[in-house]
C-alpha positions in Angstrom: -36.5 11.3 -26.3 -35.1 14.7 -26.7 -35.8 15.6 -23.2 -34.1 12.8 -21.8 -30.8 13.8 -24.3 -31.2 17.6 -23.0 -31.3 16.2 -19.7 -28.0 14.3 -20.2 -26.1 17.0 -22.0 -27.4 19.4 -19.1 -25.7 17.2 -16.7 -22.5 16.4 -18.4 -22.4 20.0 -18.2 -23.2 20.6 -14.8 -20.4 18.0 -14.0 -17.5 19.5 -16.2 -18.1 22.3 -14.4 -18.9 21.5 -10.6 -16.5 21.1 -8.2 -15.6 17.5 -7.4 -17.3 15.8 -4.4 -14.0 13.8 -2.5 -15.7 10.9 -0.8 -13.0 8.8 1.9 -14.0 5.5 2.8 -12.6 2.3 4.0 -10.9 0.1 1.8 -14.1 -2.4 2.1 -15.8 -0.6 0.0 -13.3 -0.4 -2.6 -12.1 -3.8 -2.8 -15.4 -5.3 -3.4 -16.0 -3.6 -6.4 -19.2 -1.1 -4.5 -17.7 2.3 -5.3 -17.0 1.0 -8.9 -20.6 0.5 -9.0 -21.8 3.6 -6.9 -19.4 6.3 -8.9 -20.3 6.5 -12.4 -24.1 6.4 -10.9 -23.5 9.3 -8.4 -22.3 11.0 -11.5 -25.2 9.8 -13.7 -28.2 11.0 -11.1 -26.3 14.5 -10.0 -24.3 15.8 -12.6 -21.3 15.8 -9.8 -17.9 14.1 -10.1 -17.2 11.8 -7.2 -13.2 10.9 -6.6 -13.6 8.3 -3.8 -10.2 7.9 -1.8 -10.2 4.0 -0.5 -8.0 4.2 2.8 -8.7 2.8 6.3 -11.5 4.5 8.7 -8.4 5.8 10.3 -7.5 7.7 7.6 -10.8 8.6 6.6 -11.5 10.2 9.5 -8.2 12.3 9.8 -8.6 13.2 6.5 -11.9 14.5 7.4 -10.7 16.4 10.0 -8.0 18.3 8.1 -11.0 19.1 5.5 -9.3 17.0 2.9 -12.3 14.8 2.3 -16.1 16.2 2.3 -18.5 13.6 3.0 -17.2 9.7 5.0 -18.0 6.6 5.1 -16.2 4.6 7.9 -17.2 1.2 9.8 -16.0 2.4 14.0 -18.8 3.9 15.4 -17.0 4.9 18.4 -14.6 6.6 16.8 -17.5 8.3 14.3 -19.4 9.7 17.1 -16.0 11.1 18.9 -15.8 12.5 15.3 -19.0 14.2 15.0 -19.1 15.2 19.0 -15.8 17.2 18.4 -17.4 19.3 15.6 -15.7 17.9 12.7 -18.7 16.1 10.9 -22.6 16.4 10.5 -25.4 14.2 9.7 -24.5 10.7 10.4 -26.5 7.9 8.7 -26.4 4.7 8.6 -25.8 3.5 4.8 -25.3 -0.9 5.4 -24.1 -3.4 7.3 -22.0 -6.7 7.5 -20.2 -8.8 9.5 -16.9 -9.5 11.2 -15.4 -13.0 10.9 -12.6 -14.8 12.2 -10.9 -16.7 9.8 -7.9 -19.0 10.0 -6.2 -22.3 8.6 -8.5 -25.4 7.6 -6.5 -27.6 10.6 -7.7 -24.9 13.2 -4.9 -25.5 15.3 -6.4 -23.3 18.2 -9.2 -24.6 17.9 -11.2 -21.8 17.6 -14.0 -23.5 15.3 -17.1 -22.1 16.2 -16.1 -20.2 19.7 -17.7 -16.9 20.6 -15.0 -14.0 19.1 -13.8 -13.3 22.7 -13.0 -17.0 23.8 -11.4 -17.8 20.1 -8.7 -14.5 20.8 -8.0 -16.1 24.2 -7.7 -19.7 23.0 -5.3 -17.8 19.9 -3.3 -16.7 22.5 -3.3 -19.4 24.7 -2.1 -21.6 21.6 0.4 -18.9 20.2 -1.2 -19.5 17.0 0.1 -16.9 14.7 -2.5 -13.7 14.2 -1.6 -11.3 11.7 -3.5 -7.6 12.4 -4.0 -5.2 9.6 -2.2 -3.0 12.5 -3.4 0.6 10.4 -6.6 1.9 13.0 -9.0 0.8 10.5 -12.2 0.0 11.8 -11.0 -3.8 11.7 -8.0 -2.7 13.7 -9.9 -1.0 16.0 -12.5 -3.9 16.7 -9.3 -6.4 17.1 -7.8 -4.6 19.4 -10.9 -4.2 21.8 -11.1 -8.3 21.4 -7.4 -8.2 23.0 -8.6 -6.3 25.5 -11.3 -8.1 26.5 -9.1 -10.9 26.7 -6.7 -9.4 28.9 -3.8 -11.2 27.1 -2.7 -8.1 24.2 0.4 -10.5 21.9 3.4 -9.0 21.8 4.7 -8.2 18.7 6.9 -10.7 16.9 6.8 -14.2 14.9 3.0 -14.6 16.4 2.0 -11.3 16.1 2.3 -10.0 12.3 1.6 -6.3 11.6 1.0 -5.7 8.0 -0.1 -2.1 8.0 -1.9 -2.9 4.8 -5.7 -3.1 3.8 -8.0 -6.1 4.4 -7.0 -7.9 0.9 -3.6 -7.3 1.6 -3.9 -8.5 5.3 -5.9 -12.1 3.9 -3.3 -12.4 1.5 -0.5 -13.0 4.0 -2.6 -14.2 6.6 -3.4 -17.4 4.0 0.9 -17.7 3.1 1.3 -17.7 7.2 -1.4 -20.2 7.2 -2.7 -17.5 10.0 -5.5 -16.2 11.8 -7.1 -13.0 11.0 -9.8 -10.8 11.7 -12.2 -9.8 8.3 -14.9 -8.0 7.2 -17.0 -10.4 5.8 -17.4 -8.8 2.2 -13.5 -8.6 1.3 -13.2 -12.3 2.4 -16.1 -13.4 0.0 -14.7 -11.3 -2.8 -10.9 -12.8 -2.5 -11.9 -16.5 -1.1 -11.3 -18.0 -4.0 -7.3 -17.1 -3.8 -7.4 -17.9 -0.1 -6.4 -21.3 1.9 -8.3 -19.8 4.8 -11.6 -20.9 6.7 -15.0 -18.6 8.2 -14.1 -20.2 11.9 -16.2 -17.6 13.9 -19.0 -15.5 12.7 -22.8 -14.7 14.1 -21.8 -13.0 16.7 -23.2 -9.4 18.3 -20.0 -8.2 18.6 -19.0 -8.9 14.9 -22.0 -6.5 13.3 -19.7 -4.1 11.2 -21.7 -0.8 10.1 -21.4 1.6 7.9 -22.2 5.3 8.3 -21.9 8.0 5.9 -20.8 11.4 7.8 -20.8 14.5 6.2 -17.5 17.0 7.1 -18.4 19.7 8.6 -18.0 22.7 6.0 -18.4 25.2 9.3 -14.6 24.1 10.5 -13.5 24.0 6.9 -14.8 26.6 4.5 -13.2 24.9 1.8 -15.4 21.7 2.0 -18.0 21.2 -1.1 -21.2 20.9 1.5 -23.3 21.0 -1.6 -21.4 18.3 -3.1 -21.3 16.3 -0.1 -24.9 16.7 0.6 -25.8 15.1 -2.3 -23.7 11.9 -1.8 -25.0 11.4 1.2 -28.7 12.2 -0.1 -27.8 9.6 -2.6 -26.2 6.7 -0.9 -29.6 7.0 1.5 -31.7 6.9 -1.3 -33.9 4.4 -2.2 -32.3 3.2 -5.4 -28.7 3.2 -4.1 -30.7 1.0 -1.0 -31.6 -1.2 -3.3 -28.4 -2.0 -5.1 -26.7 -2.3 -1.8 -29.1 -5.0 -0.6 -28.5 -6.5 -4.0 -24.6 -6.5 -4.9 -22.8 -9.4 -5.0 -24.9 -11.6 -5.4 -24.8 -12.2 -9.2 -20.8 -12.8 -9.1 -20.3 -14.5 -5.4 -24.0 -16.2 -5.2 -25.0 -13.9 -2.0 -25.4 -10.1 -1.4 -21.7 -8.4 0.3 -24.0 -6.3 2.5 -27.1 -6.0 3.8 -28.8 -2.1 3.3 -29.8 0.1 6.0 -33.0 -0.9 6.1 -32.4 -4.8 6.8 -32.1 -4.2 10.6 -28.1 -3.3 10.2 -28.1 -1.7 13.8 -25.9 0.9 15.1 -23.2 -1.0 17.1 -21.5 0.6 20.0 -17.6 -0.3 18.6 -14.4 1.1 20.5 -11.9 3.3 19.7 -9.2 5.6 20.6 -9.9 9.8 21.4 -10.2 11.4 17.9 -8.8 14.6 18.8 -7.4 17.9 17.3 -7.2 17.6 13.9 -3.3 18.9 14.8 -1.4 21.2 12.0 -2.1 21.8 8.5 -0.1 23.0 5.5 2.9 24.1 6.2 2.5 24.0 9.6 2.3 20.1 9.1 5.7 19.5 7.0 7.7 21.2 9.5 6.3 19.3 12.5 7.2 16.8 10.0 10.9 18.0 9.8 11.0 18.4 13.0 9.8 14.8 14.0 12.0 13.6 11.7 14.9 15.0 13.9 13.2 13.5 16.5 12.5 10.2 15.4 16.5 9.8 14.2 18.0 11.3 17.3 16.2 9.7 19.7 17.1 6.1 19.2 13.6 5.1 18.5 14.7 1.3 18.1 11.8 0.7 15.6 13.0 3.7 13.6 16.0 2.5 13.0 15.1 -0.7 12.6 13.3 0.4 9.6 16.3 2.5 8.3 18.4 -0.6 8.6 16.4 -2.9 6.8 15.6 -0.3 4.3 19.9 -0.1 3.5 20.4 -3.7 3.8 17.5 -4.9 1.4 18.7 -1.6 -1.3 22.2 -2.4 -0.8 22.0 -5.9 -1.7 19.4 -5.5 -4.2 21.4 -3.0 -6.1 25.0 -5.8 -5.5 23.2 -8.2 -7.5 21.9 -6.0 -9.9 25.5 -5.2 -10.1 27.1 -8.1 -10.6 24.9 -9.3 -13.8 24.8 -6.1 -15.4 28.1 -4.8 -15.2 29.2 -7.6 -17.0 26.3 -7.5 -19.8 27.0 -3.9 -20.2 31.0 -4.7 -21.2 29.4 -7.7 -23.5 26.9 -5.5 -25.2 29.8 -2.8 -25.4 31.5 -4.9 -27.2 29.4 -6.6 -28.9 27.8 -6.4 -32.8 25.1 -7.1 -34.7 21.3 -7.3 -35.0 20.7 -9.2 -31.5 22.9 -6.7 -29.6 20.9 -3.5 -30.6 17.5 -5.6 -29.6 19.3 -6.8 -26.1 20.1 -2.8 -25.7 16.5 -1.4 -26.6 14.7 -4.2 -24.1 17.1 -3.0 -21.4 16.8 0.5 -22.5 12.6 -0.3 -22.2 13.2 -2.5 -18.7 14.5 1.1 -17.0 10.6 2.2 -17.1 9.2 -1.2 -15.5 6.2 0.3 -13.3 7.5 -1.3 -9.6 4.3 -3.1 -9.4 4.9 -4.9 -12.5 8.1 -5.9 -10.7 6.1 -7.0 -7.4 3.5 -9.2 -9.8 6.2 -11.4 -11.5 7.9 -12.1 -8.4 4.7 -12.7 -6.2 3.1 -14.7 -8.8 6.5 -17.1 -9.1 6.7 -17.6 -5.1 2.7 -17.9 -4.2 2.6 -21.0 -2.7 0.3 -22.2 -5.7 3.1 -20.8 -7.7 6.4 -22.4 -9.7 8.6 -21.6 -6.9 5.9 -21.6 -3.7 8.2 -24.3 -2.4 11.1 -21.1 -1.6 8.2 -19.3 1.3 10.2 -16.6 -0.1 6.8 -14.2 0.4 6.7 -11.8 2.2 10.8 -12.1 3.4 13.4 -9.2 2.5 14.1 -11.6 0.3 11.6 -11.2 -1.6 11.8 -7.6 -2.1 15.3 -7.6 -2.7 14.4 -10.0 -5.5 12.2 -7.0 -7.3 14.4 -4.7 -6.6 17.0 -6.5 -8.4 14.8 -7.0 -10.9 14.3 -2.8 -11.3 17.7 -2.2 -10.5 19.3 -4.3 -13.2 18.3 -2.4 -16.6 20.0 0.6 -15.4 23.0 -0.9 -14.3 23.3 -3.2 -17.4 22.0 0.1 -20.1 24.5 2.7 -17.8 27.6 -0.2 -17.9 26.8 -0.1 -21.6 27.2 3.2 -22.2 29.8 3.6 -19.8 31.9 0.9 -21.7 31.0 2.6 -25.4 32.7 5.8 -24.1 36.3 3.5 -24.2 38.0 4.8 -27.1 38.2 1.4 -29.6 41.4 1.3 -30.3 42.3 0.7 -26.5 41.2 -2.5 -26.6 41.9 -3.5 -29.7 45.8 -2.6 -28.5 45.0 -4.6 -25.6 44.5 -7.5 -27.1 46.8 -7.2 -29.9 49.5 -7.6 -26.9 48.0 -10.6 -26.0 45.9 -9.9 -22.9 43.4 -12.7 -21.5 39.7 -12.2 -21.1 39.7 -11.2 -17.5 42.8 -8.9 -18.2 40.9 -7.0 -20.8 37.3 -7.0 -18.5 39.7 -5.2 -16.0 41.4 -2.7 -17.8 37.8 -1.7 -19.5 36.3 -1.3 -16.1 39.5 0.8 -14.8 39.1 2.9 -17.7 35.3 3.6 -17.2 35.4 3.5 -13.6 33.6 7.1 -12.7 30.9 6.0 -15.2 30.8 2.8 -13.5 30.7 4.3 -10.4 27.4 6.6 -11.3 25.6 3.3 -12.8 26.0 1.8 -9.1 24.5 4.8 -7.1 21.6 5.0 -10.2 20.8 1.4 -9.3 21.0 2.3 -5.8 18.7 5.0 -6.2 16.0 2.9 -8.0 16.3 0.3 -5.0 16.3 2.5 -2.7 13.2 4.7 -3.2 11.0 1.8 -4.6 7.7 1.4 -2.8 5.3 -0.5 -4.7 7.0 -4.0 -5.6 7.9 -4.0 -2.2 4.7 -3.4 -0.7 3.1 -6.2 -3.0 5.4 -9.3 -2.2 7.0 -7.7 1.3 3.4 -6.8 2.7 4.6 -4.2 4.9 5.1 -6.4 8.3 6.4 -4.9 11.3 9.7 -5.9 12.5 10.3 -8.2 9.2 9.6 -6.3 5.6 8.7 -3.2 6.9 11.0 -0.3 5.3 10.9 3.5 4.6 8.8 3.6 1.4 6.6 0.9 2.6 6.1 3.0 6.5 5.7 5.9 4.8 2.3 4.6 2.8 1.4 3.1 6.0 1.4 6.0 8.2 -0.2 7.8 5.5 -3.2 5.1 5.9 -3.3 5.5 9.7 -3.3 9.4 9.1 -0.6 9.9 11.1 0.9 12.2 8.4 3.2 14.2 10.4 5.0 10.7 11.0 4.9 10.0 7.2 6.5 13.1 6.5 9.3 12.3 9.0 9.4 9.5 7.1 9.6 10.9 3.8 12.4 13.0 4.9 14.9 10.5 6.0 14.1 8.9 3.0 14.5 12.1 1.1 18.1 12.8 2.8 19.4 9.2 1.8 18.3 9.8 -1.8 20.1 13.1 -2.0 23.1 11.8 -0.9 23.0 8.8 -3.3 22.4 11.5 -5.8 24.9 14.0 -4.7 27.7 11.4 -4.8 26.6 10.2 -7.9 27.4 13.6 -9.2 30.5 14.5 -7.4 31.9 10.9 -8.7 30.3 11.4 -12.7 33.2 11.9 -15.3 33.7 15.8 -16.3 32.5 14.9 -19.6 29.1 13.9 -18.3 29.1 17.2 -16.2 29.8 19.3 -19.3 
């Protein structure tokens, strides 16, 4: 008994003090729950911490090649051995397996309902049935795309054709509100079914095996890699034990395992892909090829570019008019105002300007599912939706800023106002006149919050290309493809419409709030 508590307080110690193994893998593995599984046992059996990073096999890899990540596990096995032949990782092993499905709408209007994976993408087509694509070169993306191919008939972008730029759960999410088709790993479907109106219309197929590999980075091109640390998770996730619980999880909670284990004839697959490359600039390097996209992007005309920029206004602007127009006119009523309820109204306003965004994107997704009070709107996923949140964020700091804005009105103006007998409306004006800079300033800080949200907007917008796809939201996403140099470009023009808000905010704020 004592050995086994020296043994634990040796290891606790041994991971205080270790340096961190960073493990990227596909989002798969993260929304089924495996890595929550898999972590605190890493931990248990090494004495290492293990900070997984959940992102698409796109990512995973680029982060791999930049030396962000030291040890992989990613589900294109083209695009791993391109990986490993261009020196960036070691030591690829297969770790499980599952399956690809095609799922879709109960009525099957393309009939697709038991079709080989190549003749159900043609007969998609054929129908103009609407697909959505996860659209982020994850390893689902990446298998997609080689169906299109096969079939000769790549859909053009548009009311078919939705990009979401989002992970799998994401992708099923809006795929079931389209009443869609979509391409799955088999795992993240069985773990969300039960909030999906979806059907398993193709599966069984050779060209459907999904595998993982883990991949170790290769500490030779970065020196600052853990190779210790990433030895050791790969010795682990190959072990016997951790075999074990692959072949076995799920099963308890879903009634049948996600995966089957390396040793359950998983296979190798041949996938497709894309050239992995150069892992391109790092550091510093990398924020001003960033800048310098970013010139690129805006001055070129890019119509897509701009298309995002101009959604991104349009959805802030009116967002931030209707957070406006209800609490402008709180503000002046809890200005003047008294009493118990008006200092609670103020403190719940005062506590709504720290509503986390996702908070935001909960209450409104959960109103317009289509299971939900309002599902009859098909509101989801629309700009309408997200200008909805950000309304909903925007508004306490219009309606706390109007107040205070209001409370700086010397009393006795507008008790001599309406001593000489001035209407309602004529005494809303006159207030407003008289705090108009502060006024002003509670605008552009709702603007602000609208404009630079990203999470609400991401949850009940879903990131779709050419529909709800904005700054914030593009950004994340070309973070996920690793395209990071674009993301950055991104984050810029972002970045340069924030500072103006800001810098206007300023220039406009009265001298008193300046001082």
């Amino acid at each position: 008994m004592s050995a086994a508590i020296a043994m634990s307080v040796t290891l606790a110690v041994a991971a205080s003090n270790a340096a961190p193994v960073i493990l990227s893998t596909t989002t798969s593995v993260g929304d089924t729950g495996l890595l929550d599984v898999l972590g605190p046992l890493f931990e248990q059996r090494t004495g290492r911490r293990l900070k997984p990073i959940a992102v698409g096999t796109g990512q995973a890899l680029a982060l791999g090649r930049r030396g962000e990540a030291d040890v992989l596990i990613a589900h294109a096995p083209k695009l791993e051995n391109e990986f490993v032949a261009a020196g960036f990782g070691v030591d690829r092993q297969l770790v499980m397996a599952n399956e690809f499905w095609i799922v879709g709408p109960k009525a099957d209007p393309a009939a697709v309902r038991g079709k080989g994976p190549v003749e159900a993408f043609a007969a998609i087509s054929k129908k103009g049935a609407v697909f959505v694509s996860r659209g982020d070169r994850s390893g689902t993306h990446v298998l997609e795309q080689d169906l299109w191919k096969r079939v000769g008939a790549m859909p053009e972008r548009g009311a078919a054709y939705v990009e979401t730029g989002s992970g799998m759960g994401k992708t099923l999410a809006i795929a079931s509100q389209r009443a869609a088709y979509t391409l799955t790993d088999s795992s993240t479907f069985i773990a969300h079914v039960k909030h999906l109106a979806l059907d398993v219309l193709v599966l069984g197929d050779p060209l459907l095996l999904n595998v993982y590999h883990v991949i170790r980075v290769n500490p030779a091109r970065h020196k600052a890699v853990n190779a210790e640390g990433a030895r050791a998770f790969a010795d682990f996730v190959t072990s016997s034990e951790v075999q074990g619980i692959i072949a076995g999880f799920g099963a308890d909670k879903f009634g049948k395992p996600l995966f089957k284990n390396a040793g359950a004839d998983a296979g190798a697959g041949a996938g497709a892909g894309a050239e992995i490359g150069d892992p391109g600039a790092t550091g510093f390097a990398l924020i001003w090829e960033g800048a310098a996209k970013a010139f690129a992007l805006i001055f070129s005309g890019d119509r897509e570019v701009w298309r995002i920029i101009a959604l991104t206004v349009k959805v802030a602007l009116l967002a931030t008019l209707f957070a406006v127009l209800a609490g402008i006119p709180v503000g002046i009523a809890l200005a003047r105002g008294r009493g118990r309820m008006n200092g609670l109204v103020r403190a719940v306003l005062r506590a709504g300007m720290a509503v986390p965004p996702v908070v935001a994107g909960l209450v409104i997704g959960v109103l317009f599912w289509r299971t939900g009070p309002l599902g009859g709107a098909d509101l989801l996923y629309t700009p309408g939706a997200m200008v909805l949140a950000q309304a909903m964020l925007a508004f306490p700091i219009a309606a706390t800023l109007a107040t205070t804005a209001i409370d700086a009105v010397p009393g006795a103006l507008a008790r001599q106002i309406v001593a000489l007998g001035a209407t309602r409306a004529q005494l809303f004006a006159t207030l407003v006149f008289e705090a108009r800079r502060a006024l002003i300033v509670a605008v552009f800080a709702a603007l602000a919050r609208a404009l630079t949200e990203v999470g609400a907007s991401i949850i009940v917008g879903g990131n779709i290309l050419g529909e709800t796809r904005i700054l914030t939201t593009a950004t994340v996403m070309e973070m996920g493809r690793g395209d990071f140099d674009v993301a950055i470009a991104l984050g810029i023009v972002l970045l340069v419409f924030a500072l103006i808000v800001s810098f206007v905010a300023a220039l406009l704020s009265p001298k008193r709030e300046h001082a």
